[in-house]
Each structure stands twice: as structure tokens, then as C-alpha cells.
C-alpha positions, 0 to 999 in steps of 0.5 A: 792240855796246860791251859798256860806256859809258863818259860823257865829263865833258867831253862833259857839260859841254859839253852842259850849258854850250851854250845849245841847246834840250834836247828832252824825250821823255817831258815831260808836265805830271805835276810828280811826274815827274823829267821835269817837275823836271829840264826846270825845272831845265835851263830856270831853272837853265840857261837852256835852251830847252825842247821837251817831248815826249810822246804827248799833245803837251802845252804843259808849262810855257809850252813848245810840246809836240809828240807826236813828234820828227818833229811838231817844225818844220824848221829848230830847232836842237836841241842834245841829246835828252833821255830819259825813257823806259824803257830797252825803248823808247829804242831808238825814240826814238833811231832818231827822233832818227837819222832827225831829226838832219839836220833838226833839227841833233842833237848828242846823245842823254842817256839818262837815269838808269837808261835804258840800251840800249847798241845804241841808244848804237852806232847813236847814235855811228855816225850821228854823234851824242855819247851819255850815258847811265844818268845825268842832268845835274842830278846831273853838274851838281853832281858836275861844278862839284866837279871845276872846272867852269865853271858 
């Protein structure tokens, strides 16, 4: 197990510049929740395709909500796995997205700020998946156009 994580800007930048569908875990239709702003953000700001997840498999802003990874349709292709979850059960949601990766072609996992469980980061990377973590993209967005980025 890694003792630290370490975020990739370029990574991020990446992950962010891609025009692939970011999957939202924990995306309901509660706007107060900093999982309803920043799925807007990613999608009107970003232009990113959005699937909310969520136990309730709610619709969230125009968006087929599904209640897990494994109810979402073969064949999409899924560039990052967004959580909004607690850090107790990203664990979970990573092993899901282990398990979907193929399926749903996952690239990566983002753990959201103050989500952190490095053991899930190690199974993530080890099943060929990139990783950040403790951080959300609407603040590396900002810090990262700072450093010279693209967008």
C-alpha cells in the first residue's frame, strides 16, 4: 500500500481536456450538494457527457440516472469515474469500477476532495486505472489554466 498520493497535473489535465463521459457517483438532484455544481460545471463548462449515479438512480439535469455502475448499458465508454462518496465507501465504488472497467472502457477513477483511501488508489492503478484523489477539478481547472494549461 502507498503510503502517499501524489495527483499528476498532467494527468488531470488530461482527464479534464478529454471530451469523455465523467460517471458521477453520489449525483442526485439535491443542488446544494457539491456534486450537483460540479457535474454542471463539467458539463456546461467542459462540455462533458454526464452519468449520474446514485442509489435512487435519479434523472439529474436532463441525464439517465442509473443506481449503480453495473446498471449503466454496455458498450459506453466512460472516461473517468467521479466520486462523491465518503472516504469509508470509495472503496466500493472503486472495486465497481475495477470490476466495469473493461466493460465500460474506464480510464480513471477521481476521488473527490477530502475522498481518500489509498488502498483503493493501489487496487485502482494496479488494475490499470489512472488515480487522483483528495482534490476536485473544478479547483485544479483553475490552478491548473494558472500553470499554462490548455483550457
Amino acid at each position: 500500500m502507498s503510503l502517499t498520493h501524489q495527483n499528476d497535473d498532467d494527468l488531470m489535465r488530461e482527464l479534464m481536456a478529454d471530451p469523455g463521459i465523467w460517471v458521477v457517483v453520489g449525483l442526485s438532484n439535491n443542488t446544494e450538494r457539491d456534486a450537483y455544481r460540479v457535474a454542471r460545471w463539467l458539463k456546461y463548462e467542459l462540455g462533458k457527457g454526464i452519468i449520474p449515479v446514485h442509489p435512487d438512480a435519479e434523472d439529474v439535469d436532463g441525464d439517465t440516472g442509473y443506481a449503480s455502475l453495473a446498471d449503466i448499458p454496455d458498450g459506453t465508454d466512460v472516461k473517468v469515474v467521479d466520486c462523491f462518496v465518503n472516504s469509508t465507501e470509495v472503496g466500493s465504488v472503486v472495486d465497481q469500477a475495477i470490476t466495469h472497467k473493461d466493460r465500460l472502457q474506464i480510464d480513471a477513477i477521481w476521488m473527490q476532495l477530502g475522498v481518500v483511501d489509498a488502498a483503493a488508489a493501489d487496487r485502482a492503478r494496479a488494475a490499470g486505472l489512472d488515480v487522483v484523489m483528495d482534490t476536485c477539478p473544478k479547483i485544479q481547472a483553475r490552478r491548473l489554466r494558472t500553470m499554462g494549461s490548455h483550457r
